[in-house]
C-alpha positions, 0 to 999 in steps of 0.5 A: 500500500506504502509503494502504491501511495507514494507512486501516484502522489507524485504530480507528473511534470505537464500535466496540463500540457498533456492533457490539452494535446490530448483533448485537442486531437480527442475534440478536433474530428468531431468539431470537424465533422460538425463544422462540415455538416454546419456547410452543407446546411445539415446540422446546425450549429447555435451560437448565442441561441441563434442557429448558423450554417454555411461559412459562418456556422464553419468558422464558429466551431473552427473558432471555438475548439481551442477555447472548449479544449482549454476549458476541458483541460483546464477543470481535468487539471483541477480534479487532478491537482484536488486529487493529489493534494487530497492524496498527499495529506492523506500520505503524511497523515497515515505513513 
């Protein structure tokens, strides 16, 4: 248990890094495909509750993808870090 605890309570060095490379090629296709579903005029995409397609609905999801993986890497660093800090006092508390 000892070997266990202090293996995962170290935090990997870019953290963030990895996880937003990570999100981007995870998030990129399917902001894609919609993008060019959005041009074709098959699927919407909304944007301030107005549906936009063609060009414009292209460009709103190709414009918006580094901000959602941000957010998305951003709140999975956060668990994380809340997590090892819960990890690292329960370390010094019980070994």
């Amino acid at each position: 248990m000892k070997k266990i605890i202090e293996k995962y309570s170290k935090k990997p060095e870019n953290l963030f890094k990895l996880l937003f490379v990570n999100f981007l090629f995870a998030y990129t296709p399917f902001a894609l495909l919609l993008g060019f579903l959005s041009l074709f005029d098959l699927v919407p995409v909304n944007f301030n509750d107005e549906q936009v397609y063609g060009i414009k609905g292209f460009l709103v999801v190709i414009l918006f993808i580094p901000f959602v993986v941000f957010i998305l890497s951003f709140f999975t660093w956060l668990y994380f870090v809340i997590g090892n800090f819960f990890l690292n006092i329960f370390k010094k508390l019980f070994l």
